[in-house]
C-alpha positions in Angstrom: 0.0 0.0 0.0 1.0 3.1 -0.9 2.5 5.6 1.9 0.0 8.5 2.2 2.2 12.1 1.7 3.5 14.2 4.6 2.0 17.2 3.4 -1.5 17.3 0.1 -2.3 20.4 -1.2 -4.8 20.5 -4.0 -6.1 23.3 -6.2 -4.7 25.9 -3.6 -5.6 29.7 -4.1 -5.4 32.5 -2.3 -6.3 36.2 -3.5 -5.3 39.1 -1.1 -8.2 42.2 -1.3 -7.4 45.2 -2.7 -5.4 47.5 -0.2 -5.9 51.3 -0.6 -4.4 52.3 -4.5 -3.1 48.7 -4.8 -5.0 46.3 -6.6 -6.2 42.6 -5.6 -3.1 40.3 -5.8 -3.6 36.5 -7.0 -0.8 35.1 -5.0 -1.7 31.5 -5.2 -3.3 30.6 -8.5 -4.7 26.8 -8.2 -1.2 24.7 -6.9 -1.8 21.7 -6.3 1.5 18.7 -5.4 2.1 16.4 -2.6 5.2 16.1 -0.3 6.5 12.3 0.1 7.0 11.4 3.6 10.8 10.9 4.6 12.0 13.2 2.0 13.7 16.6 1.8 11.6 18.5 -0.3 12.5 21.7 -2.1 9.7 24.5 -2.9 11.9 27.5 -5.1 10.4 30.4 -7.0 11.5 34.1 -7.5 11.1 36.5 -4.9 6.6 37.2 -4.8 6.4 33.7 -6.8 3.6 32.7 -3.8 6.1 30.1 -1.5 5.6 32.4 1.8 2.3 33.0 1.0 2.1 29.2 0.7 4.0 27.9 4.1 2.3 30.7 6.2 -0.8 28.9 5.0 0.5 25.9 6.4 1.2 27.5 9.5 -2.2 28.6 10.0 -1.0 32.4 9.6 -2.8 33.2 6.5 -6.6 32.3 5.6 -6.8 30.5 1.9 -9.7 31.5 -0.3 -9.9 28.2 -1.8 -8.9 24.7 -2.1 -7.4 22.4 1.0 -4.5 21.3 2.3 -3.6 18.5 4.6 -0.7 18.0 6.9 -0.1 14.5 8.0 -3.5 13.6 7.2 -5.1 16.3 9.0 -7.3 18.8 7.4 -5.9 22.2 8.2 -9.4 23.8 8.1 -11.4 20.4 9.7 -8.3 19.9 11.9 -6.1 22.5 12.9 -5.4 21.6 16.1 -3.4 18.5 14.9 -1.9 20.2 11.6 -0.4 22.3 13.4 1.4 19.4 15.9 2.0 17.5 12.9 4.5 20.8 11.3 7.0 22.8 12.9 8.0 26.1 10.9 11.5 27.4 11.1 11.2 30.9 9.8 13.5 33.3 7.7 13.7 35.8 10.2 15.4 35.3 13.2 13.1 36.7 16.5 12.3 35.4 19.9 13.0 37.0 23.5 17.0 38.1 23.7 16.5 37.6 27.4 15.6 33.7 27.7 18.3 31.2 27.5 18.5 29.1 24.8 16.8 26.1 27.6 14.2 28.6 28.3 13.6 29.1 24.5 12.6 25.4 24.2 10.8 25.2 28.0 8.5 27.7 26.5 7.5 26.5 23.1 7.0 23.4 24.5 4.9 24.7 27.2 2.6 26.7 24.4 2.9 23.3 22.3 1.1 22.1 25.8 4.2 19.3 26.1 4.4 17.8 29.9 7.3 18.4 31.8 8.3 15.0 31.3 7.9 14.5 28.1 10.3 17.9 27.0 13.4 17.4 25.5 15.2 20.6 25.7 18.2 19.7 26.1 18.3 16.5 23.8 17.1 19.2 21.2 20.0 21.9 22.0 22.5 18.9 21.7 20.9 18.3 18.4 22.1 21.4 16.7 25.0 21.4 18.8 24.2 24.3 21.2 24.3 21.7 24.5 27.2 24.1 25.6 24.8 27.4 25.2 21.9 26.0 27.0 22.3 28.5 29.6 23.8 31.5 27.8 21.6 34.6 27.1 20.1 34.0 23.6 21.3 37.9 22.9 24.7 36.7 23.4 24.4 33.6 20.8 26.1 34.1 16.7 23.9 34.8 13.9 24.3 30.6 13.3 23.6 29.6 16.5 20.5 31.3 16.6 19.6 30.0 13.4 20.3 26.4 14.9 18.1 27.5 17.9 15.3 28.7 16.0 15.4 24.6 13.9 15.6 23.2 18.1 12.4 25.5 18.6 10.3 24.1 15.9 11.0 20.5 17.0 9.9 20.9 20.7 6.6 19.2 19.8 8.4 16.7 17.2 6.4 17.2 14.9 7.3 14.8 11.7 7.2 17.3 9.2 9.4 20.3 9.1 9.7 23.4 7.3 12.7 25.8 7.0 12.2 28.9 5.0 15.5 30.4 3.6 17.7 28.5 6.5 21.3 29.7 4.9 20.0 33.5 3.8 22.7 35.6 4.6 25.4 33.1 6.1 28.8 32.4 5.9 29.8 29.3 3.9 31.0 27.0 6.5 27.4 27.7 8.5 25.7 27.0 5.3 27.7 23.4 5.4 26.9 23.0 9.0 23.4 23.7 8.5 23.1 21.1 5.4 24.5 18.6 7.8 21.9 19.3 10.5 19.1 18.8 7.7 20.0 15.8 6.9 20.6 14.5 9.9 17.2 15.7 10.8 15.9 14.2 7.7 18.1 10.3 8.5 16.5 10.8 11.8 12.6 10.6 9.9 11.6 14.1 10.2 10.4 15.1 6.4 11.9 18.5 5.4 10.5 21.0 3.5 13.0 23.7 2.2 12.8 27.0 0.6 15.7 28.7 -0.8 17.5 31.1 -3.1 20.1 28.7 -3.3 20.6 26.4 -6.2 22.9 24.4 -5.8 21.7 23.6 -2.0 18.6 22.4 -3.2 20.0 20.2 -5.8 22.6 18.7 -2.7 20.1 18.5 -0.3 16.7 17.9 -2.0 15.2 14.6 -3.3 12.3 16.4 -5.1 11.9 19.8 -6.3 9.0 21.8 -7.1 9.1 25.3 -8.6 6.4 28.1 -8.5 6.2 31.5 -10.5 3.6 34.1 -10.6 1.0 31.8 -8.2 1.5 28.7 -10.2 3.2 25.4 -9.8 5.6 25.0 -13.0 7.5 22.0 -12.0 7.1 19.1 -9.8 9.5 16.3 -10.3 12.3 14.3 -8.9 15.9 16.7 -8.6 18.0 14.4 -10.9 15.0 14.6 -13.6 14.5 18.0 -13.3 18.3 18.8 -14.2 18.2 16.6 -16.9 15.6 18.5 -18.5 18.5 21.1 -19.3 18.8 19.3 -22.7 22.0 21.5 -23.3 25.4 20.4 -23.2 29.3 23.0 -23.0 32.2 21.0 -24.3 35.6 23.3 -23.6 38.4 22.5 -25.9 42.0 23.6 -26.0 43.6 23.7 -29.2 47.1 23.6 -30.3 47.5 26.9 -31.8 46.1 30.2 -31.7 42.4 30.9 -33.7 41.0 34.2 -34.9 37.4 33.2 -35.0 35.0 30.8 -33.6 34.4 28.0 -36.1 30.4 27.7 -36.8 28.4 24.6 -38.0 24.6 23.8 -37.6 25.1 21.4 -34.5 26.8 24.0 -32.5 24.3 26.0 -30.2 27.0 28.7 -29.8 30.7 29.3 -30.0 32.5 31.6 -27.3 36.4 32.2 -27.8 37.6 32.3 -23.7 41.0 32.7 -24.5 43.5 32.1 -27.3 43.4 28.8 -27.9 40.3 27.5 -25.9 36.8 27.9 -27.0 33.5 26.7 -25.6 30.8 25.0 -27.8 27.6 24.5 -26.2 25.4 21.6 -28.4 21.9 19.6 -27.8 22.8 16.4 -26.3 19.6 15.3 -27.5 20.9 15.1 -30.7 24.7 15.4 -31.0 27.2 14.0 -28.5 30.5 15.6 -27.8 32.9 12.9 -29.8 30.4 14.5 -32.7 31.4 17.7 -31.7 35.1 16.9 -31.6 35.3 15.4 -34.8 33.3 18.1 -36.7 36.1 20.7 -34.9 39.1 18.5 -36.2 37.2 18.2 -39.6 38.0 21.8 -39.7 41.4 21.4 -39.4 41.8 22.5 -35.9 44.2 20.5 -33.3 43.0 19.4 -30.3 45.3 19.2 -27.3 42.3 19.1 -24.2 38.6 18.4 -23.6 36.5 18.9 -20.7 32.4 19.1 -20.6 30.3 20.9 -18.2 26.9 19.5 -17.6 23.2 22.0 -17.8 22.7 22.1 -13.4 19.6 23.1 -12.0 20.0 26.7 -12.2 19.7 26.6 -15.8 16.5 24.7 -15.8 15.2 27.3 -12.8 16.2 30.1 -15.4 14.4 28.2 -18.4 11.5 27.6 -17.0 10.3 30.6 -15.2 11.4 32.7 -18.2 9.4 30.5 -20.2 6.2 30.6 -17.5 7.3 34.9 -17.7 6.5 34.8 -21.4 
C-alpha cells in the first residue's frame, strides 16, 4: 500500500483584497502537489512567486480563499489543532526573546505546544544542533548561526514529523551554510520530512530529493531533482587547441561558440541530438588540433532560469 504524503495540497488559491491604490493580488493561482514522507523537499520560486504566502498557509498564519491542504492527514481547516502538531515552521527571520536562554527558548515553546514536563526534550534538542554548551547563555549573546540552529531546536519541541525551514542559509557564511546542510540531513536520516525554501541552487540540488518550482502563483515544475536537471537538454564542451584561432568555427550542430582565451573555445550543443565525440570530430574536420577536452553538464540553475522565463512569457 501506498504511503499517504506528509503534506497534500490541492487546487490551492489565495487572493489578497485590494489594499488602498493597490489592486487585488492572486498570490496562489490553483497549486496543487504532494510532499513524500521521509523526503527533503525543495519549494523555489522568484522573490513574490507565492512560497511564503504558501507555508504561512500551512502555518495557520494566512486564511486560503480556496482549495485544501492537509498535513499528515489532517485537514488544516477540519483539523487544525493537529496540523499544526504535525509541522513545525523554522522561519526566515530570526526573532524570539533576547533575554531567555536558549533552555528557556525550548521550555517555552514546549509549554505553548502544551508538552508535559516530562515528556520535554530541551536539552536532547540543544545537543541536536550542537548548542548543548549554550543551554544557559543569554540568547542575545548567541552568533547569527547559533541562533539559526536555535530557531530549527524551537520548531521541534513538539516533534512534529514534518518540518519546514524557510531560507535556513539566507545571509550566512559558507562553513554555516555546510553545518546547517548537515543538520538537515541529519534531521531528515532521523525521519523528520523537510520541507525547504531557498535562493540557493545548488543547495537544493545537494540537499533535495524532489523539487517543485512556482512562479507568478503557479506550480511550473514538480519532479524528482535528478529529472529536473536533466531536463537542461544542453550540453558546454571546452576544448584547447594547439595553436592560436582568430574566429569561432560555426556549424549547424553547435548552439554557440564563445572564444575564452586564445586557444580554448566553448561549444555548447543539444545532447539530444549530437554528443560531444560529434562535436570533436566536426572541430578537427575543420582542421583544428586538439590538445584538451573537458564538458560541463546543464545544473539546476539553468532549468530554474528556463523555465520561469518561459512561464514569464
Amino acid at each position: 500500500m501506498d504511503t499517504p504524503p506528509a503534506i497534500s495540497i490541492k487546487n490551492l488559491v489565495k487572493r489578497y483584497a485590494p489594499a488602498g491604490n493597490a489592486p487585488a493580488k492572486l498570490a496562489l493561482d490553483g497549486v496543487s502537489f504532494d510532499v513524500p514522507q521521509g523526503q527533503i523537499f525543495g519549494l523555489l520560486g522568484p522573490n513574490g512567486a507565492g512560497k511564503s504566502t504558501l507555508i504561512n498557509i500551512l502555518a495557520g498564519l494566512v486564511m486560503k480563499t480556496g482549495g485544501s491542504a492537509e498535513i499528515w492527514g489532517f485537514d488544516i481547516d477540519a483539523d487544525s489543532r493537529n496540523a499544526k502538531r504535525a509541522i513545525g515552521i523554522v522561519p526566515q527571520e530570526v526573532v524570539f526573546d533576547p533575554f531567555f536562554t536558549p533552555f528557556e527558548v525550548l521550555e517555552n515553546q514546549a509549554g505553548l505546544y502544551g508538552v508535559p514536563k516530562a515528556a520535554r526534550r530541551s536539552l536532547e534538542l540543544l545537543g541536536q544542533v550542537h548548542l548543548a554548551d549554550k543551554a544557559n547563555a543569554y540568547a542575545r549573546t548567541l552568533s547569527g548561526g547559533m541562533k539559526r540552529r536555535l530557531l530549527i531546536a524551537k520548531a521541534l519541541v513538539h516533534m512534529p514529523p514534518v518540518i519546514v525551514l524557510d531560507e535556513p542559509t539566507a545571509g550566512v557564511d559558507v562553513e554555516l551554510r555546510r553545518q546547517l546542510w548537515e543538520l538537515v540531513g541529519e534531521l531528515n536520516a532521523g525521519g523528520v520530512t523537510v520541507v525547504l525554501t531557498t535562493h540557493y541552487l545548488e543547495e537544493a540540488e545537494q540537499l533535495c530529493d524532489r523539487i517543485a518550482i512556482i512562479n507568478h502563483g503557479q506550480l511550473i515544475a514538480n519532479k524528482p531533482t535528478r529529472e529536473l536537471v536533466e531536463m537542461a537538454r544542453e550540453k558546454v564542451v571546452v576544448v584547447t587547441l594547439d595553436k592560436p584561432i582568430g574566429e569561432c568555427p560555426s556549424h549547424p550542430a553547435f548552439h554557440k561558440c564563445e572564444k575564452t582565451g586564445d586557444q580554448v573555445i566553448e561549444i555548447t550543443y543539444d545532447k539530444d541530438r549530437s554528443n560531444a565525440g560529434e562535436v570533436l570530430s566536426l572541430i578537427q574536420g575543420m582542421g583544428l588540433g586538439i590538445v584538451d577536452v573537458t564538458t560541463r553538464e546543464a545544473d539546476l540553475e539553468d532549468v530554474f532560469v528556463a523555465l520561469t522565463s518561459r512561464a514569464a512569457a
